[in-house]
C-alpha positions as a Python dict, from the first residue, in 0.01 Angstrom:
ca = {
    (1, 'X'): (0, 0, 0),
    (2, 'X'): (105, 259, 208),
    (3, 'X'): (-122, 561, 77),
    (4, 'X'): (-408, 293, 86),
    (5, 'X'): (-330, 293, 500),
    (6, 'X'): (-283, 616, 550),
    (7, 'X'): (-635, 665, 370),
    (8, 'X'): (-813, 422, 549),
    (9, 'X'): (-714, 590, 865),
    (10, 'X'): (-801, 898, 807),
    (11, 'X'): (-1202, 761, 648),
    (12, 'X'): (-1223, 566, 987),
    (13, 'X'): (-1125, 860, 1197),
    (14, 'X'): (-1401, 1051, 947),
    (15, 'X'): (-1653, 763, 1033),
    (16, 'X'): (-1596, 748, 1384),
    (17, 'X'): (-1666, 1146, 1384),
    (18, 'X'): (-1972, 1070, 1169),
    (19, 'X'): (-2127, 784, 1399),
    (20, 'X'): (-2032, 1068, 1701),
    (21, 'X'): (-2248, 1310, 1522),
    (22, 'X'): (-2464, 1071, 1430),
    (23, 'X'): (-2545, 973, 1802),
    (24, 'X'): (-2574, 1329, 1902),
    (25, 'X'): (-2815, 1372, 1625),
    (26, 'X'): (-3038, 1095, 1733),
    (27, 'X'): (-3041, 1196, 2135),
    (28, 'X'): (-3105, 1576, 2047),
    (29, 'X'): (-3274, 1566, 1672),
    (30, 'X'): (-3221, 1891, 1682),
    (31, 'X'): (-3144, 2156, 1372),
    (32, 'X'): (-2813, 2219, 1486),
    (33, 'X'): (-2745, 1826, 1549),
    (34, 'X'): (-2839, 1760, 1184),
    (35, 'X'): (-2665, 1991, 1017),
    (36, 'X'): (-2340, 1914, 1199),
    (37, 'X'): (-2414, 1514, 1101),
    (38, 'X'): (-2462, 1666, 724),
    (39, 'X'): (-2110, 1839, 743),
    (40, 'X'): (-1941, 1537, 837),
    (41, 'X'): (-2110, 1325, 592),
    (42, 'X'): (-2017, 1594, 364),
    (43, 'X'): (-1628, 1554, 498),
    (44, 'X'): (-1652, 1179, 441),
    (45, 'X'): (-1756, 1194, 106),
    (46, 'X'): (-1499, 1502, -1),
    (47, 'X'): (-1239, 1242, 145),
    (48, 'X'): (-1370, 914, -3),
    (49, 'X'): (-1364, 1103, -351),
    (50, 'X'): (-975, 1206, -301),
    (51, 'X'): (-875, 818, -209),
    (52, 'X'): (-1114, 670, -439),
    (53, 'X'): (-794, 591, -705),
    (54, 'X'): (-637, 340, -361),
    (55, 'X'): (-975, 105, -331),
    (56, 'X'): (-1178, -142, -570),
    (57, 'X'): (-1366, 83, -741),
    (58, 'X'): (-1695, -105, -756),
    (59, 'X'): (-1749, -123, -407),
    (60, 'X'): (-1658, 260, -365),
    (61, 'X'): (-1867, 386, -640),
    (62, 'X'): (-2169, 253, -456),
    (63, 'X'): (-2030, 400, -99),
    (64, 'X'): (-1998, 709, -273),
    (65, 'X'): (-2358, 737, -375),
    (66, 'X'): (-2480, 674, -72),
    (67, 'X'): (-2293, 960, 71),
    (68, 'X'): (-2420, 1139, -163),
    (69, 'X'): (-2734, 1080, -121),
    (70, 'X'): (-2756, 1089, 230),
    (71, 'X'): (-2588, 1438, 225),
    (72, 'X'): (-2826, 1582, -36),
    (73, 'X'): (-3122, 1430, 196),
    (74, 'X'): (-3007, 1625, 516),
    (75, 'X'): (-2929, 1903, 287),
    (76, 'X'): (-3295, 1927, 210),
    (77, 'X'): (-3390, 1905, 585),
    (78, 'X'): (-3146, 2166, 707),
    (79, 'X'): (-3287, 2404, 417),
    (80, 'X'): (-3635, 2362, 537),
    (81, 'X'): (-3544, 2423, 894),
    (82, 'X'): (-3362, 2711, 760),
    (83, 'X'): (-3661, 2843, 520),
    (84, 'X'): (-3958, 2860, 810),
    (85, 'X'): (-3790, 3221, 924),
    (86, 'X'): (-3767, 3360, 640),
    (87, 'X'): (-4093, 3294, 545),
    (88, 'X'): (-4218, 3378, 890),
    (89, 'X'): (-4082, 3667, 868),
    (90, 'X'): (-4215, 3798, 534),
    (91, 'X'): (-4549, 3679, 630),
    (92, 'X'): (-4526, 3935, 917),
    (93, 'X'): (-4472, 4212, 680),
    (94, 'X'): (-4712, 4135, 441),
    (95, 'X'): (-5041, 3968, 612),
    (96, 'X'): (-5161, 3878, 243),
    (97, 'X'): (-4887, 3587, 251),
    (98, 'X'): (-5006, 3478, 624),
    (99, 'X'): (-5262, 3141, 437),
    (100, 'X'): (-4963, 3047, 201),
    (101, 'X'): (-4729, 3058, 471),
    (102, 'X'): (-4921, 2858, 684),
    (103, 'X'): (-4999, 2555, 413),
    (104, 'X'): (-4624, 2543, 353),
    (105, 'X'): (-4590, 2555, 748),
    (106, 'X'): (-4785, 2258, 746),
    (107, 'X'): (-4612, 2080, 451),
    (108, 'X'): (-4265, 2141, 600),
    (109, 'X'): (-4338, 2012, 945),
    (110, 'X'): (-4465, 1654, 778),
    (111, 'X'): (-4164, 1683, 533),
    (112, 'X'): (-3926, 1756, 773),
    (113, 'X'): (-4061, 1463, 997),
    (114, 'X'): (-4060, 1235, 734),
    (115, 'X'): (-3710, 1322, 651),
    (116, 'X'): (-3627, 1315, 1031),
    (117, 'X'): (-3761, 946, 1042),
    (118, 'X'): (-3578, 847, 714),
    (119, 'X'): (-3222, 974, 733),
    (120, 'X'): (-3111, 887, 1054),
    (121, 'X'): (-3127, 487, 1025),
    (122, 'X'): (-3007, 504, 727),
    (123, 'X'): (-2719, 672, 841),
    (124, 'X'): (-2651, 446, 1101),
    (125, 'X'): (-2652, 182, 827),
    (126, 'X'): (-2398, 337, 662),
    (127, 'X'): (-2149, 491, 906),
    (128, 'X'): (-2154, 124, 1103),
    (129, 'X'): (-1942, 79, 766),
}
C-alpha cells in the first residue's frame, strides 16, 4: 500500500505538470508548446508503465493506450513542424523540387491543423484524470 502512494504521487505531480503544459499549449499553440506537452505525456506514460504492477490493471491498460496514443499523435505534429525546413531548404537548392514542396506545404499546414484541433481536447480529457 505504500509503493501504491508513493506512485500515485508522483503520476499526480506528472499530471499536474501535464495539464501546466497543456494550458501553455493551448494559450500559445505554438511548436515549442507542443512538443514540451508531448514530452510530458511521454514522462507520464514512461511512469504509468513502471507502477502499472500497484493498480487494477484493466483500468490502466486503457490509460496507458491513451497515452500512447496521444503521444504518438503529437509525435506526428512535432515531426511535421520539424520536416517544413528541411524540405524548404532542399527546395532552395534544387528549384526542380520547388511544386512538390509546395503540395506537401499545403498538405502539412491542413494536417497539422487538423492535428492542432484534435489533440489538445483530447488531452484535456485525459490529464483532468
Amino acid at each position: 500500500a505504500v509503493k501504491a502512494d508513493l506512485a500515485a504521487k508522483a503520476l499526480f505531480k506528472l499530471y499536474q505538470q501535464g495539464r501546466d503544459c497543456l494550458t501553455t499549449a493551448q494559450a500559445e499553440r505554438s511548436p515549442a508548446s507542443l512538443h514540451a506537452l508531448r514530452i510530458a505525456i511521454k514522462r507520464i506514460r514512461h511512469a504509468a508503465e513502471s507502477f502499472a504492477p500497484l493498480f487494477p490493471a484493466k483500468s490502466n491498460t486503457r490509460q496507458l493506450e491513451k497515452l500512447a496514443r496521444l503521444q504518438s499523435a503529437l509525435g506526428r505534429l512535432h515531426d511535421l513542424t520539424e520536416a517544413m525546413p528541411r524540405l524548404s531548404s532542399w527546395a532552395a537548392e534544387d528549384p526542380c523540387l520547388g511544386e512538390a514542396v509546395a503540395f506537401v506545404a499545403g498538405w502539412q499546414a491542413a494536417t497539422s491543423l487538423k492535428l492542432r484541433h484534435r489533440i489538445l481536447p483530447r488531452c484535456a480529457k485525459l490529464l483532468k484524470q
